[in-house]
DOBAFI-409457 format. One record per residue (C-alpha): x, y, z. Coordinates in steps of 0.25 Angstrom, whole numbers, plus 5000, padded with zeros to 4 digits. Layout:
N
XYZ...
END
This chain:
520
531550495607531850585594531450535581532650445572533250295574534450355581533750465590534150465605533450605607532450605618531750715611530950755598531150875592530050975586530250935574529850785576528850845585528150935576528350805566528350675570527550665585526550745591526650895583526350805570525350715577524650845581524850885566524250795559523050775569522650915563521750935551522351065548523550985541522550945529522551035517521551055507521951005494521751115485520551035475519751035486518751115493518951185505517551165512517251015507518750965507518450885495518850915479518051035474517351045459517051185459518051275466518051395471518951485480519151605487520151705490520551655501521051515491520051435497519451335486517951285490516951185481515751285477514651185479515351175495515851315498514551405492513451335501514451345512514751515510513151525509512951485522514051495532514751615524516151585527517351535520517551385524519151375527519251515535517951555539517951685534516651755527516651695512515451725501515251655490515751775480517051755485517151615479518051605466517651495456519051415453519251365440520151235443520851175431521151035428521950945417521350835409521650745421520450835430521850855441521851025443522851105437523351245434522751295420523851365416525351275422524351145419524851085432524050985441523651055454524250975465524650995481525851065477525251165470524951305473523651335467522951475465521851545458521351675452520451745458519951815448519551705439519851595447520751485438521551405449523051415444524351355451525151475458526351445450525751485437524851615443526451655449527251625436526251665427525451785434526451855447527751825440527251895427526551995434525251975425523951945433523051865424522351745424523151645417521951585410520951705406522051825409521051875420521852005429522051975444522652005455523851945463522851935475521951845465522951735465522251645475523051505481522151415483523251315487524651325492525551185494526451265505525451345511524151285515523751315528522551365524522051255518522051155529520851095530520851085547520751235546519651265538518451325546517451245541518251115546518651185559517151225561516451105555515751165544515151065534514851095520513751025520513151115530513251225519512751135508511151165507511451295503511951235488510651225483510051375488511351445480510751485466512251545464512951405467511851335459512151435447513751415449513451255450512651265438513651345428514751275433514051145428513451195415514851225411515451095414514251025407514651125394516151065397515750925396514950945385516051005376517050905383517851035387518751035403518851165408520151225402520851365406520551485398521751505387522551605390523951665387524251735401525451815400526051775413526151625409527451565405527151435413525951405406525451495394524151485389523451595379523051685389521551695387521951635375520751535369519251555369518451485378517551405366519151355360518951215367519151115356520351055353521250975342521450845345521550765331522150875323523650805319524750885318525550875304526850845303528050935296529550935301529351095296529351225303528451325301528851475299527851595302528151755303527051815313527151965307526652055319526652225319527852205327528552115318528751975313528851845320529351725314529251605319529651455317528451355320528951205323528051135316528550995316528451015331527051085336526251055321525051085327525251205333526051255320525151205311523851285319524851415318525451415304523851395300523451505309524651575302524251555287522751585290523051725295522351685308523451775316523551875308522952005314523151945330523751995340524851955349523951985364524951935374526151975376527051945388528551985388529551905391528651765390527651795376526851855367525451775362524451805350523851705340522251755346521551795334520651875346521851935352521251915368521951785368520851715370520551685354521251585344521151445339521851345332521751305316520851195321519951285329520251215341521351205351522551105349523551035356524751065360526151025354527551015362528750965360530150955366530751035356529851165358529851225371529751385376531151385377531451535369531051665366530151655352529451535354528051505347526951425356525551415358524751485368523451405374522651395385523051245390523451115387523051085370522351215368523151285357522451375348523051495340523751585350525451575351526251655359527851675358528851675369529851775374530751685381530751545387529551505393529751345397528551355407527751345391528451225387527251105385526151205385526151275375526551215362527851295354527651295341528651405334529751485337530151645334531251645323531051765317530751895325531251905338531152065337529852065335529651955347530552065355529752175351528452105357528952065370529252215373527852265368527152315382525952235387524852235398524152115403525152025393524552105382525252205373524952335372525352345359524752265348525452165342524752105330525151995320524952045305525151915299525851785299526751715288526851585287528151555278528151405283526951305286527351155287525951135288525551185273525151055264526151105254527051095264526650985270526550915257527850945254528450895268527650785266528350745253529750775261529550695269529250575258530350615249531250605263530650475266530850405254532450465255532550385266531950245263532750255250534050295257533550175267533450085256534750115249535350095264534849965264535349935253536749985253536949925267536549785260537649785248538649815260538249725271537549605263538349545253537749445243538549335248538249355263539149385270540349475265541449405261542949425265543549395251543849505242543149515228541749545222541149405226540849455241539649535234539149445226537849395226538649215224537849155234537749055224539249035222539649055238538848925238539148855225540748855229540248805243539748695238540748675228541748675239540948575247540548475237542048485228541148505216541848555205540448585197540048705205539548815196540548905202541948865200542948895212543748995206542549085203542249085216543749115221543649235212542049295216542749265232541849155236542749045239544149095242545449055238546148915247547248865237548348895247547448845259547348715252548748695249549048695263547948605266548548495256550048515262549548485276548648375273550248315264550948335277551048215286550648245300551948255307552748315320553948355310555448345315555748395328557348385326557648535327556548545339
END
C-alpha cells in the first residue's frame, strides 16, 4: 500500500499523508495557500500604480484602498481600524526595462527577495542593503536623502520565508466578501484623493515632457559599502547627461597633489583607463574649482568623500555641466586602501564629488567608476580616518587649500606632443617592417630561384638568362651559345661531369657479358 515500485507496506506514513493523499488534497483545496505577489495590491489583487503601505507592510493601490477606508474604516487584510493618515506613499523604483528594483544594490525585485521600506520617507529598498548598509554600521539614514529614522521604521513588506500574512484566503475582506467596488463612489466625493491624483499627475506630465524617469536622490550614505552613491549628493535640477562627449585617447598617467589643512595627498590618476572621468578631474583641478571645499563625509574604516563645491553633498557638476557615464574596467577595481573613485547617485550620473577608500570595499566594483590611486600621503590618509564624526560627518573641518596638477595628459601641449609620439613611433615601425621585408627576401629568395647547392657566388646571381642559355645549349649541342660552358662551370650553373662521362663511354666499350665463372 506504501508509496515506491518495490513497497510491500500496507500502510502510508504521515509524511506521504501530509504529502501525497488526503492531507495535500485538503491543502491545495484551500485558498490560504496563495500569496500575494509583492507588486500587487492587497484589496484588488492585481498590479498597483500608486502604492502605498502601512505599518503593518501592507501595500494597497490609492485609487482602491482610499474610497474603501472612507467608508468601511477598516484595514482590508486584518480588519482592524485604519485612517487614511496612516497610509505612507512608496516611492517604487524601477530600471530602464520598467521591472522594480532596489535604488541603491540596483537589483530586480523578484519572489526571493526580501523587500522593505522607510517609514519615514517611504523609498522601497531590499533588506539586504537597509541590513549592510544601515544596522551593520549602526547609522540610520536614508540611503538616498540621508533622512534619520528609527529601527522600528524599517518596514517588510515582503519576506520569501515567511509569508503567512500575505495569503490571500485570509484576508478579511475575502473571508467577508467585501467588494471594492462597493467602496468605489466615494472616489469622486474625496477633494483630498482628487488633490493627490492631480499632483501625482502633473508631475508625471512635467517628467514626460523633460524626458526624464523617476531617479533616486544622489547621495553618499555613509553606511553603504555595497552600493555608494553621494549621499544627498546631486541637486535635483542636475538631470541632463553626456552622451556624445568622446573620450581622448593618451597611454599617460596623470599626477595631482590634493593639499588639505591636514596634509597633502598625492594621487596617480589612470588616465589611459577612465579618460572621461580624469579628464572632468584634472579640469576641475587646474580651474580651482576644489579649491576651498570641504571633505563632508567621512566614514572610518570604508571612506571619506568631498568634491561638493556646496559642501551638503548635494551640490557639484561635471566640466560639461551635466552628469556622465561611467567608465569600468578590469584592471581597476576597490580592491585597497587609497583608492580614487567617483561618487554618484546611480547608474551614469557622475558629476564632481569623489571619494577615497580605507580598505577594500569589492561590493563598489562596477558602480562606481575608479579613476586614481593614493601614491603619496598615506599619513595624512591615516590622519583622516581617525578625525571623530557624527552622522558620517566630521567634526572637525577638513578643507582642501589647493590642488597641483604636475601631470595632465589631457593638455594640447601634451596631447600634441603624444600625438607626434606616437607618429614618430609609427613611422619606426613600418621602416623597421620594411627593412624586414627586405632582409628576409635577400635570405630566402635567391635571384635564381631556388638556392642552389653548389658552392660559389653564382647561387646569388640574378643569370636567369645563363641558367637558360646553357639549358638550351645542352639540349640543342650548339656550340654557339653566347655563354661558353666553362663560364658557366665556373659562375656554378652547370656542374662539372667529366668523370661521369668517362664511365659512361667505358660501359657503353664493354660487350655485354656474364664474365668467367672458373674460380666460381
Amino acid at each position: 500500500m506504501g508509496r515506491g515500485k518495490k513497497s510491500n507496506r500496507a500502510y502510508v506514513t504521515a509524511s506521504e499523508w501530509a504529502n501525497e493523499f488526503g492531507g495535500a488534497k485538503a491543502k491545495r483545496l484551500t485558498t490560504a495557500s496563495y500569496i500575494l505577489p509583492y507588486d500587487c495590491c492587497a484589496l484588488s489583487l492585481q498590479p498597483f500604480r500608486d502604492p502605498v503601505g502601512t505599518r503593518q507592510g501592507l501595500v494597497f493601490d490609492l485609487l482602491n484602498v482610499y474610497p474603501y477606508i472612507r467608508k468601511f474604516k477598516t484595514n482590508p487584510v486584518n480588519g482592524e481600524p485604519l485612517s487614511t493618515k496612516d497610509l505612507i506613499k512608496l516611492h517604487f523604483h524601477k530600471n530602464k526595462d520598467g521591472e522594480y528594483q532596489c535604488p541603491v544594490m540596483f537589483k530586480n525585485f523578484t519572489k526571493h527577495t526580501k523587500i522593505c521600506f522607510i517609514a519615514t520617507t517611504g523609498n522601497v529598498y531590499s533588506y539586504e542593503a537597509v541590513r549592510k548598509m544601515n544596522f551593520e554600521r549602526k547609522s540610520l539614514l536614508d540611503l538616498l536623502d540621508s533622512t534619520p529614522f528609527k529601527r522600528e521604521d524599517v518596514i517588510v513588506i515582503f519576506d520569501p520565508e515567511d509569508n503567512s500574512w500575505r495569503e490571500i484566503g485570509n484576508f478579511h475582506h475575502i473571508r467577508e466578501n467585501i467588494k471594492v467596488s462597493d467602496a468605489k463612489p466615494e472616489v469622486q466625493q474625496s477633494s483630498l484623493l482628487t488633490a493627490v491624483m492631480s499632483d501625482l499627475k502633473k508631475e508625471e506630465e512635467r517628467e514626460k515632457r523633460e524626458g526624464k524617469t523617476r531617479q533616486p536622490v544622489a547621495t553618499t550614505s555613509s553606511t553603504r559599502e555595497g552600493e555608494f552613491s553621494s549621499a544627498g549628493l546631486t541637486c535635483a535640477g542636475f538631470s541632463a547627461r553626456v552622451d556624445d562627449v568622446q573620450p581622448k585617447k593618451t597611454s599617460k598617467k596623470g599626477y595631482v597633489s590634493i593639499v588639505t589643512n591636514k596634509g597633502p595627498l598625492n594621487l596617480e590618476l589612470h588616465c589611459d583607463l577612465a579618460p572621461l572621468t580624469c579628464e572632468n578631474f584634472l579640469t576641475h583641478c587646474e580651474n580651482g574649482y576644489y579649491d576651498g571645499t570641504i571633505f563632508h563625509r567621512l566614514i572610518p574604516g570604508f571612506m571619506i568623500q568631498g568634491g561638493d563645491p556646496t559642501g551638503t553633498g548635494r551640490g557639484g557638476t561635471s566640466i560639461w555641466k551635466s552628469k556622465f557615464q561611467d567608465e569600468f574596467s578590469p584592471m581597476l577595481a576597490h580592491t585597497r586602501r587609497g583608492v580614487l573613485s567617483m561618487a554618484n547617485s546611480g547608474r551614469n550620473t557622475n558629476g564632481s564629488q569623489f571619494f577615497i577608500t580605507f580598505g577594500p570595499t569589492g561590493r563598489l566594483n562596477n558602480l562606481h567608476s575608479v579613476f586614481g590611486q593614493l601614491v603619496g600621503g598615506a599619513e595624512t590618509l591615516d590622519v583622516l580616518e581617525k578625525i571623530p564624526t557624527f552622522n558620517d560627518k566630521p567634526n572637525e573641518e577638513i578643507k582642501i587649500l589647493r590642488v597641483i596638477v604636475y601631470t595632465n595628459p589631457f593638455s594640447p601641449e601634451n596631447m600634441a606632443a603624444e600625438a607626434a609620439e606616437i607618429e614618430a613611433e609609427r613611422q619606426k615601425k613600418e621602416q623597421e617592417e620594411r627593412e624586414s621585408k627586405e632582409m628576409g627576401l635577400w635570405y630566402t629568395q635567391s635571384a635564381l630561384g631556388a638556392v642552389d647547392e653548389s658552392s660559389g657566388v653564382g647561387k646569388y646571381l640574378k643569370l636567369p638568362s645563363i641558367r637558360e642559355q646553357t639549358k638550351r645549349t645542352e639540349s640543342s649541342g650548339s656550340s654557339s651559345s653566347s655563354v661558353s660552358k666553362p663560364l658557366a662551370l665556373k659562375l656554378g650553373v652547370v656542374k662539372s661531369d667529366t668523370k661521369a662521362h668517362k664511365r659512361r663511354i667505358q660501359r657503353k666499350k664493354s660487350p655485354a657479358s656474364f664474365g668467367s665463372f672458373d674460380n666460381f
